[in-house]
C-alpha positions in Angstrom: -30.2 -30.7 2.3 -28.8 -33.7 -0.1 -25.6 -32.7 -2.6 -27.6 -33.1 -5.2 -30.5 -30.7 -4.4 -27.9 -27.7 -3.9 -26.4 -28.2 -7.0 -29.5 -28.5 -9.0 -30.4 -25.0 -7.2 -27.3 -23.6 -8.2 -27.6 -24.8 -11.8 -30.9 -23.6 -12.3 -30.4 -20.5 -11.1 -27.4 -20.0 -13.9 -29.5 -21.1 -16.2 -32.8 -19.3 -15.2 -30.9 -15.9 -15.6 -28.9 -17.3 -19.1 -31.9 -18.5 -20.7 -34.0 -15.5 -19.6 -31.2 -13.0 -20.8 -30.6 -14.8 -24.1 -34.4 -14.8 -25.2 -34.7 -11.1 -24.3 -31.4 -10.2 -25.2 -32.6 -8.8 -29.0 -35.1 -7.2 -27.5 -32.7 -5.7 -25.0 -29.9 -4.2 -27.2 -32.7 -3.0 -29.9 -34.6 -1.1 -27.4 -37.8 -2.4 -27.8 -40.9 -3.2 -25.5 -40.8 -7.0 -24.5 -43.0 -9.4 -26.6 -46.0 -10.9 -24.4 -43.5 -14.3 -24.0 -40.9 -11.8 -22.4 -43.9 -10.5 -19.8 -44.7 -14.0 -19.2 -41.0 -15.3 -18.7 -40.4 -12.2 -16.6 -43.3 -14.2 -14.2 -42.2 -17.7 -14.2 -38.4 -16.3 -13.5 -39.5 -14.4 -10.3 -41.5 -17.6 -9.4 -38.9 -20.0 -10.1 -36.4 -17.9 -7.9 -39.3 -17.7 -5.1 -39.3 -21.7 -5.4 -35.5 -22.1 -5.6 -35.1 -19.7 -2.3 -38.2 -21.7 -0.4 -35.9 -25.2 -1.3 -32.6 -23.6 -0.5 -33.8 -22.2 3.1 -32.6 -24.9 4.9 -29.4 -24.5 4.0 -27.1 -21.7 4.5 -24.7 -21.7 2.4 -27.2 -22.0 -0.7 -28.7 -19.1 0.3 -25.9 -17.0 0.8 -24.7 -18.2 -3.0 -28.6 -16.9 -3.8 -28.1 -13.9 -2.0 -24.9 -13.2 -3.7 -26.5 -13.3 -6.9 -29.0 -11.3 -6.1 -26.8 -8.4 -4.7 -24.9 -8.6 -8.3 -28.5 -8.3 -9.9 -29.3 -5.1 -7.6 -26.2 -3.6 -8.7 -26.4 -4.0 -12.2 -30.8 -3.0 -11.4 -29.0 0.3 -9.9 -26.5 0.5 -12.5 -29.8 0.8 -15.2 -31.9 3.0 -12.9 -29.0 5.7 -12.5 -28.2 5.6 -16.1 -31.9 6.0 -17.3 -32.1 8.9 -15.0 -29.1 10.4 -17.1 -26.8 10.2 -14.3 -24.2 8.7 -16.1 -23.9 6.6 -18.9 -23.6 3.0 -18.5 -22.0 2.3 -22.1 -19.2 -0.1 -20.5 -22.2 -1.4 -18.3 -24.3 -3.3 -21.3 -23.0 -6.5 -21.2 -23.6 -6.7 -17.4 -26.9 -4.9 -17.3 -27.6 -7.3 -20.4 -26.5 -10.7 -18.4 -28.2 -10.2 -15.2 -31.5 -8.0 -16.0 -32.1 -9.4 -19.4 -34.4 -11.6 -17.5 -36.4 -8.8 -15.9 -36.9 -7.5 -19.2 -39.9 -8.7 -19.5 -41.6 -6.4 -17.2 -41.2 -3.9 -19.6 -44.1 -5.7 -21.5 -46.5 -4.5 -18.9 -44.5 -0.9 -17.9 -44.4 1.4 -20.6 -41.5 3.7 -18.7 -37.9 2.3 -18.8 -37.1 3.9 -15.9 -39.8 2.3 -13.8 -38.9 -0.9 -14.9 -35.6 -0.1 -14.2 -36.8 1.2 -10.5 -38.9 -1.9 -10.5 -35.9 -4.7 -11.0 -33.8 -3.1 -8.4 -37.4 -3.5 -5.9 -37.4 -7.0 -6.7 -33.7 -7.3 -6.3 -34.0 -5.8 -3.3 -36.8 -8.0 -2.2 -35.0 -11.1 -3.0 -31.7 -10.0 -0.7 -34.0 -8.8 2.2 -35.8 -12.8 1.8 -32.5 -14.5 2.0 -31.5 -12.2 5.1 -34.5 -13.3 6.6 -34.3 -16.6 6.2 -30.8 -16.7 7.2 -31.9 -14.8 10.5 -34.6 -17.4 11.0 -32.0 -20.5 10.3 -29.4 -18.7 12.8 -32.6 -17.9 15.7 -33.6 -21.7 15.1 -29.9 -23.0 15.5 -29.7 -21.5 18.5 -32.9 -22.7 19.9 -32.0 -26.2 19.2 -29.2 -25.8 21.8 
């Protein structure tokens, strides 16, 4: 993969989850149910990430950066689950849950419950580290093969 293709994946991913988390960030810290853009936003994030992990499966260290990312996102997603099922409270937690699941907020347009949205971002989360695995399996079988 050219330079400039993994940095313009790396980039957009910053700014995917930025962007995403600055537009629902009022909505976020007031409590409130996302606005129909947020639900919408929420849709074009999960498929710009599906894109950005379909271009970056080719190379590994791209995908690992992705993968990282995404295990941050899963902690912050299980972070926000525990602490809507009054485990704990995640007080000193807001500016992390606000950063990187202030673009999932938007589900919460279409799910009335936060704490299945919450249980819902740590699925996709999930979803996103078990893809990256598995394309990094696949790279490392067809590595091999080529041997």
């Amino acid at each position: 993969m050219k330079k400039n293709i993994k940095v313009l994946l790396k980039v957009l991913s910053f700014f995917s989850i930025i962007g995403c988390a600055a537009f629902n960030l009022d909505s976020l810290i007031g409590g409130s149910a996302a606005s129909r853009t947020s639900g919408y936003l929420f849709g074009g994030f999960i498929l710009l990430w599906i894109v950005i992990v379909i271009l970056a499966r080719k190379d590994r260290k791209t995908i690992v950066f992705i993968s990282n990312i995404w295990k941050i996102i899963s902690i912050s997603s299980l972070i926000l689950f525990l602490s809507n099922l009054k485990i704990f409270s995640a007080i000193w937690f807001i500016p992390f849950i606000a950063l990187f699941n202030g673009a999932l907020y938007g589900i919460t347009y279409w799910v009335d419950s936060k704490l299945i949205a919450a249980g819902v971002h740590l699925i996709i989360a999930l979803a996103f580290i078990s893809a990256c695995f598995i394309v990094l399996k696949r790279e490392r079988s067809e590595h091999y093969e080529k041997k």
